[in-house]
N, C-alpha and C positions, 0 to 999 in steps of 0.2 A: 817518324819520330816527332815529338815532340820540340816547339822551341826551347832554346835553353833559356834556365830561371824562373820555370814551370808559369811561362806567361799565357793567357788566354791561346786556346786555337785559334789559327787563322781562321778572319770571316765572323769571330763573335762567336758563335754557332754556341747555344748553351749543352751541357757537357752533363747530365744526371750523377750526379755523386751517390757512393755507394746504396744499396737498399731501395735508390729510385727505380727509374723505369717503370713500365707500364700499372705496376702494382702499388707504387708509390704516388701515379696522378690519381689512379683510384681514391688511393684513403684520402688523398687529400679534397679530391670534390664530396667525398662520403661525409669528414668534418663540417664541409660548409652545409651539407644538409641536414645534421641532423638535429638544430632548431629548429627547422622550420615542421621538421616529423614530430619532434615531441609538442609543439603548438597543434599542427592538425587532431594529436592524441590525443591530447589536453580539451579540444573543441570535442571532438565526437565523445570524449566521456561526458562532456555536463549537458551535448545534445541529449543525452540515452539517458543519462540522471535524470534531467524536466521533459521526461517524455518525448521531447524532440521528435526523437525518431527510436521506433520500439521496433519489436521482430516482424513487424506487417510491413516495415518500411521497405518498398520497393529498392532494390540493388542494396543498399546497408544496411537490412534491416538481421541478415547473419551478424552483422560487426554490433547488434543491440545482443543477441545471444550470447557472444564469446565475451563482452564485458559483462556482462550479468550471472555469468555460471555456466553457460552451455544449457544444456541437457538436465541439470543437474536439478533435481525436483528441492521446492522449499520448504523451510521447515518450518512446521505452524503449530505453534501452541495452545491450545482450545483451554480454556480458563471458566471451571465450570461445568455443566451438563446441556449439551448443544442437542439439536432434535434429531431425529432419526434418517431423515432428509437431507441434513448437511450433512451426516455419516454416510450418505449415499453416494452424494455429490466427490467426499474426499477419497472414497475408497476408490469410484471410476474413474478418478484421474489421480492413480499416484504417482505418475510419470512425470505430473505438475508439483504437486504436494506431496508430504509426508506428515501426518497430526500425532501428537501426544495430548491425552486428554486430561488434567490433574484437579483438582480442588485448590479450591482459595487457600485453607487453611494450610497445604501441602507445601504450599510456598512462601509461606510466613518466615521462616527462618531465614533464610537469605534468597531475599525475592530477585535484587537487581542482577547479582551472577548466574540464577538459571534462564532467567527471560532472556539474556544477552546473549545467549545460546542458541536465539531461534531468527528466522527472518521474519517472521508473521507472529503475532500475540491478539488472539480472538476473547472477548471476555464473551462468553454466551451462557449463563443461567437461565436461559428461559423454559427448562425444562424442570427447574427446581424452586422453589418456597424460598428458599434463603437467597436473599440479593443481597449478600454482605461482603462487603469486600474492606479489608484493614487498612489503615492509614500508610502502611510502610509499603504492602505493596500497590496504596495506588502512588503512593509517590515513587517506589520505582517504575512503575509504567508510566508516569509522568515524564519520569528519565530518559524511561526509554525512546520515546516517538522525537522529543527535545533531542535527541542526540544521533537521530535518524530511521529509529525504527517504526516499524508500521502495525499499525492498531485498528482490528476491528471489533466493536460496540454493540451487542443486539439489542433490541426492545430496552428491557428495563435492568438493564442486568448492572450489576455496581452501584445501585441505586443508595443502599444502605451502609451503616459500619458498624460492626461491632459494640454492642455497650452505648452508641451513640444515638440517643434516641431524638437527639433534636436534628440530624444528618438526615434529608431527603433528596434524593437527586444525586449529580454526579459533583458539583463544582466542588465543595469542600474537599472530597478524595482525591480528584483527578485535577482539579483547579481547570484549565479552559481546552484542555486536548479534546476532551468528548465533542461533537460537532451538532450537539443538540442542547436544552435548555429543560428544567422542570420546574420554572419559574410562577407558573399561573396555578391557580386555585380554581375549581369548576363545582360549586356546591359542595365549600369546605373540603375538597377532596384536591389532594394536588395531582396533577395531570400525568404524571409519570406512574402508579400505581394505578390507575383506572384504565383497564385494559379493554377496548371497545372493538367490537366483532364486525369488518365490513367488507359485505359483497360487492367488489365491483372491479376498479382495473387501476393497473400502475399505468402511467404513464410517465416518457421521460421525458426533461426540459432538454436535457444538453444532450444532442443525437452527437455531435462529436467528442463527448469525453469516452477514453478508452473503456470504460467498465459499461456506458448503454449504448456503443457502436452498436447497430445495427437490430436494436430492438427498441422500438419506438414505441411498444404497448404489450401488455401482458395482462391476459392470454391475447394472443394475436387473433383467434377467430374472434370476430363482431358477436357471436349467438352467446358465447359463453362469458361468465364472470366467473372471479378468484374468492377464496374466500381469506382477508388477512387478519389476524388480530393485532392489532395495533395499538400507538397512545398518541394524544393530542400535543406532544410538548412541540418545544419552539425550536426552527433552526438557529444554529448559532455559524453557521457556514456554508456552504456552496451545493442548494439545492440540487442535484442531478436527477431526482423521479416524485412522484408525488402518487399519492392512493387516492381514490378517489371513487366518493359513495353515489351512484348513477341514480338515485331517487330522492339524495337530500341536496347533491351537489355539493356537500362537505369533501373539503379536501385534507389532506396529512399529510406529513413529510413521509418520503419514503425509503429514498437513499440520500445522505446527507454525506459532504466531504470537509474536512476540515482544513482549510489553506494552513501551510509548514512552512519554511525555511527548508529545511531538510527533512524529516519524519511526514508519516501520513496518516491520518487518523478517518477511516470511515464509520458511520451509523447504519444501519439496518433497523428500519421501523416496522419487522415483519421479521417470518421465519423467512431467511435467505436460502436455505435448501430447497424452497417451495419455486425460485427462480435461477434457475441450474446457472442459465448464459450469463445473467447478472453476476453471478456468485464467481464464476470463471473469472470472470474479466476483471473482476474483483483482485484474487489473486495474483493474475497474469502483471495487473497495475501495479502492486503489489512486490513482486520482485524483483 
């Protein structure tokens, strides 16, 4: 029995009131952890946001997969007529991607609700005459890279607008997301429309950024050269490969990146289907 006047047990001895017991130290040391869980979450999501740590990463590099989608292939929107090569590239890996291919024009109506639709927005005209792209929708792909989406650029594509005949280049449309320049004049001819034809090899500057891990030169045999068409503009961000002509010693941007906040915007100064592993790793960055 109990003393009378319901005073402490003898000895102190504390006494769990109803619902404790062993279930009730549980939740209570569970309470004290679970800030320090949602900070560790908090850290490994902005480690896998800035690349930190991706699916290569040794022991967490699962925990980069399960924040990013799993398995779940991304969805890229090809804006324009892309070459036959990048059609290659996306159809053997659809387990990565999935493309819808449209016209500029198609997207005119309401540009920023369909792009916000996709995780990748490729603008690639390089198969067609018309580089025209509308004011509305480069200002929604403005938006979009601005607000986290990721943007890739080929050759000369966007170069033009509609009716605008004094529009050369990208800044008036896209204002500074494209990661290249059509700044200079080369015998009255401006540099982003002069498409110059060169035999010889990419190489990369940055062997640690995810998209040219592990391929330091293309074509890898020494005996062979590539054949790229290219253009002379300027970078406006973060070289990662350059082309380069093995009998003039002229060089060219090759792969250009455009530093974000949040959004990513890559250049491609060549057909990128013609460079499978770049083009992967591309995506892979990408989602």
């Amino acid at each position: 029995m109990y003393p009378e006047g319901g005073a402490e047990p003898a000895g102190g001895d504390y006494m769990p009131q109803e619902g404790g017991g062993f279930t009730g130290k549980i939740g209570y040391h569970l309470e004290g952890l679970i800030p320090l869980i949602l900070i560790i979450v908090i850290l490994l999501f902005l480690a896998i946001r800035f690349d930190i740590i991706s699916s290569s990463t040794p022991i967490l590099g699962p925990l980069a997969d399960i924040f990013e989608g799993g398995v779940q292939p991304a969805k890229m929107l090809i804006v324009g007529a892309t070459s036959q090569e990048v059609i290659d590239v996306l159809n053997k890996h659809e387990k990565l991607v999935r493309y819808v291919v449209r016209t500029p024009e198609s997207l005119d109506r309401s540009p920023r609700e369909i792009i916000s639709n996709y995780d990748i927005v490729m603008l690639d005209q390089s198969q067609q005459a018309n580089k025209e792209v509308s004011f509305e929708l480069g200002q929604a792909i403005q938006q979009y890279v601005s607000t986290g989406g990721k943007l890739i650029v080929v050759l000369d594509s966007g170069i033009r607008r509609p009716g605008a005949y004094d529009v050369i280049g990208w800044e008036n449309t896209f204002k500074d997301i494209v990661p290249v320049s059509c700044d200079r004049i080369v015998d009255e001819i401006p540099v982003c429309i002069n498409k110059i034809t060169v035999r010889g090899k990419l190489y990369s500057i940055d062997d640690d950024h995810p998209i040219m891990r592990g391929i330091p030169v293309f074509p890898a045999d020494p005996g062979f050269n590539a054949v790229f068409e290219t253009l002379d503009v300027s970078p406006k961000g973060r070289e990662l490969a350059f082309i380069e002509d093995p009998f003039t010693k002229k060089s060219f941007p090759g792969v250009v990146e455009k530093p974000s906040l949040v959004g990513k915007s890559i250049y491609f100064n060549y057909n990128p289907g013609i460079t499978e592993g770049i083009f992967v790793g591309t995506i892979n960055y990408m989602k």
